[in-house]
C-alpha positions, -999 to +999 in steps of 0.1 A: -744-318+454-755-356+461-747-366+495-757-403+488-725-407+465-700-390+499-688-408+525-678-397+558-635-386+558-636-389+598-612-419+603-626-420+640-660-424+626-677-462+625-689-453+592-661-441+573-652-442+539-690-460+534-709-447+502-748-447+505-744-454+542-775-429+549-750-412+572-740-382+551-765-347+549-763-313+532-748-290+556-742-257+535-749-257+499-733-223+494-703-234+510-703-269+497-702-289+529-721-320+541-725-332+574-718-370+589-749-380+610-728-405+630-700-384+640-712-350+634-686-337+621-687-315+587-664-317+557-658-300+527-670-311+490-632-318+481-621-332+512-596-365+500-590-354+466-561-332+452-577-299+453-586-297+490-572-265+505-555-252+471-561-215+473-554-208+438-581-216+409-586-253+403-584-249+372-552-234+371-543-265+394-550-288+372-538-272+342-502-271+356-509-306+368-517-315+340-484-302+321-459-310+350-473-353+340-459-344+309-429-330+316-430-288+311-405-280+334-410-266+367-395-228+355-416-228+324-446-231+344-436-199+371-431-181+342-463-190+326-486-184+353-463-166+376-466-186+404-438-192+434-414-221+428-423-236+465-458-232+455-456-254+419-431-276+437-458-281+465-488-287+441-461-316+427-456-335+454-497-328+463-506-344+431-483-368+433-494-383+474-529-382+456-523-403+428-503-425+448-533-428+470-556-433+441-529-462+424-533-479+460-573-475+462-583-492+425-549-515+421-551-526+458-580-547+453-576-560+421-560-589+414-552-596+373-538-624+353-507-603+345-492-628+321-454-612+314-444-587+340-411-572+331-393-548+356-363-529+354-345-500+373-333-461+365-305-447+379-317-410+391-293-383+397-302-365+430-286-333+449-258-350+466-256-380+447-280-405+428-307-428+438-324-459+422-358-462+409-372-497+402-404-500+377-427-528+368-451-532+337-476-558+324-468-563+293-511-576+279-521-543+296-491-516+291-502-513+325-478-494+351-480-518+381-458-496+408-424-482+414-402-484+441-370-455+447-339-463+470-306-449+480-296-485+470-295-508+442-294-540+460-322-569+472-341-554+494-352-526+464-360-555+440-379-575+467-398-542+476-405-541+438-416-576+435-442-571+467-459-549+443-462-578+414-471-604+441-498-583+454-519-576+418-507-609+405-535-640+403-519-677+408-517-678+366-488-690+340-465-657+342-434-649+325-412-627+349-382-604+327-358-585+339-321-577+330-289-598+344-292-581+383-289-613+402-310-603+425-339-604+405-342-642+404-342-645+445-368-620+448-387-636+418-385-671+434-390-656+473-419-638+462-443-661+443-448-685+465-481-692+484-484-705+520-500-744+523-524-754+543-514-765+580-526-770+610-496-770+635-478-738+651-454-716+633-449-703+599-467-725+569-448-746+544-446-723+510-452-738+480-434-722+443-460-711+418-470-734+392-462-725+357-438-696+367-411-686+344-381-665+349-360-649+321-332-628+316-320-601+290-279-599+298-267-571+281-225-565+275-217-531+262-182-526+248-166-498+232-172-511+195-203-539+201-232-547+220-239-585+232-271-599+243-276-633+261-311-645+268-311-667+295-342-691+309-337-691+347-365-711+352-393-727+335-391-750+300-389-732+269-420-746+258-438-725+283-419-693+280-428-697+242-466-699+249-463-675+272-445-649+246-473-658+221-501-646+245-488-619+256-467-603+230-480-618+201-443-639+199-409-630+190-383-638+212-371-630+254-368-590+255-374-561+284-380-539+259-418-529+267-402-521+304-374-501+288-407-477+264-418-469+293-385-463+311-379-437+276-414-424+286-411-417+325-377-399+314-398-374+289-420-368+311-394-361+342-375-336+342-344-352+368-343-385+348-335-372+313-294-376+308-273-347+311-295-325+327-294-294+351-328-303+368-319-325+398-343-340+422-334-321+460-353-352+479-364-387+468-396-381+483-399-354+451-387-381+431-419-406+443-445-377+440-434-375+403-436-413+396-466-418+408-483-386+389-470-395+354-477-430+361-509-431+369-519-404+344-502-430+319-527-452+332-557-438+333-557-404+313-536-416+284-544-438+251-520-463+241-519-473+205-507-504+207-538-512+226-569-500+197-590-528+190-600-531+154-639-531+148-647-542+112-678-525+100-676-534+064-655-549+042-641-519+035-648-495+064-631-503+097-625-482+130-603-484+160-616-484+199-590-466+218-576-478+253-561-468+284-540-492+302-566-492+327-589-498+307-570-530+286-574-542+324-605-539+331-596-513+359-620-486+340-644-481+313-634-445+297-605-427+298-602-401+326-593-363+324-567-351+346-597-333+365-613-365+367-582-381+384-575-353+405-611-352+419-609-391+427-620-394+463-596-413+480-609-438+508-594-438+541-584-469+556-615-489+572-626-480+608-613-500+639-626-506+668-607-490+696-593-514+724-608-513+758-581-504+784-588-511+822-610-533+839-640-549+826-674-535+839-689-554+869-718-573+857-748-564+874-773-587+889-809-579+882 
């Protein structure tokens, strides 16, 4: 136990969520508690990471964690380990709220030269009905940028979507694919723009990107052929050209890095495979299983298409495995599911509460 590498979970507390603050003590080594100097409160070893308050074994936790990310279904694991459906159901949506959380805390602050983002949505059949889930991928990385799930297919789930982009995207050259939804290209051109400079009252001019391209993948399906029409909504062809080189190595406008890991999220889920029995009873399910199987894609799983080739020799070579986190620059090793699950997630900073009343009479000395 190292309380120097804790902080203090107390969101009423000026020094929460500060590492080596100097405000965090042993309070009970057999019990695995520390103790915040500035508030005084006491908290538990696992408080903000998945396995707080699991009464269970964590290693049974994470071990059916671990196989709901890659999609046993939720029966084969009561029968396994005999467990309650409510209580794997529960551990679900817990893991899922934490990864979420832990997506939020490393992504949040990070801003990446993306260089093709590609985004596309899943139609998700639901007890009642069907929702939508919208997913976005960098294409240099593999990397899993976010996911958004509505009732709806219409603009406001694409611009919530495109928020996401915006948010980890630097002001670089970026190739934007998608498929023919027409809403894609307003949310693509509302998006990336950035506020200019002003000094008068109101809202700030926006200016477009620089350097932004926007493509499209139109697909017609009839009963005997297929069609696809590639379209360049905006930007010169000379630019999406260099733009498919560095990111993809060439070959021609395509969503179908976006639609690999759409084939992968469906694997790993069990309500999104076709002609299936398992439903999804809320979206809120639905979320907590996006999040866990993409951020274990993430972090927790190699991708091959990402192993660097390291010539020894002439004739000996080897291959350095990646993560999509790590291709980033997000990590430097590959993370266990224990390692993700034990992730302490900040909470949000510490403000200052308002004074109400009247202001204290200044006294005359």
């Amino acid at each position: 136990m190292n309380p120097h590498e804790q902080f203090c979970p107390n969101r009423a507390c000026p020094a929460s969520g500060k590492i080596g603050a100097g405000n965090v003590s042993l309070h009970s080594r057999t019990e695995k508690r520390y103790r915040c100097d500035s508030c005084g409160k006491t908290f538990s070893e696992t408080h903000g990471t998945a396995l707080y308050g699991i009464k269970h074994e964590h290693q049974t936790f994470v071990t059916v964690t671990t196989l709901l990310a890659y999609g046993c279904p939720v029966q084969a694991v009561v029968k396994a380990f005999n467990l309650d459906e409510r209580t794997v159901t529960n551990w679900l949506q817990r893991s899922g709220a934490h990864c979420e959380g832990v997506h939020e805390a490393i992504l949040g602050g990070t801003k990446l030269d993306l260089g093709q983002v590609q985004a596309d949505e899943i139609k998700v059949k639901v007890q009642g009905g069907s929702v939508w889930m919208a997913l976005a991928e960098a294409v240099p990385y593999r990397l899993w940028l976010g996911g958004v799930v509505s009732v709806k297919r219409d603009l406001d789930l694409i611009r919530r979507l495109v928020a996401l982009v915006v948010a980890l995207a630097l002001c670089r050259p970026l190739l934007l694919a998608a498929d023919g939804f027409a809403s894609y290209v307003r949310a693509f051109q509302d998006g990336f723009r950035s506020p200019l400079p002003s000094t008068g009252r109101g809202r700030p001019r926006l200016r477009p990107w620089d350097d932004l391209a926007i493509v499209q993948v139109v697909k017609h399906r009839t009963q005997a052929t297929l069609t696809v029409r590639r379209r360049i909504v905006q930007g010169s062809s000379a630019l999406v050209e260099r733009l498919l080189r560095a990111t993809q190595a060439g070959g021609q406008i395509n969503t179908a890095y976006i639609e690999r890991l759409n084939a992968t999220f469906r694997q790993r889920l069990a309500s999104l495979t076709r002609r299936s029995r398992a439903l999804a009873r809320k979206p809120q399910t639905l979320a907590a299983g996006m999040f866990l199987i993409g951020t274990v894609y993430n972090f927790c799983t190699y991708h091959d298409s990402l192993a660097l080739e390291l010539q020894i020799s002439p004739r000996r070579r080897r291959w350095l495995r990646r993560t999509p986190a790590i291709a980033a620059g997000l990590t430097d090793h590959c993370w266990s599911v224990m390692e993700l699950l034990c992730f302490k997630v900040p909470p949000p900073p510490y403000v200052q509460p308002r004074r109400r009343g009247r202001p204290p009479k200044q006294r005359i000395a």
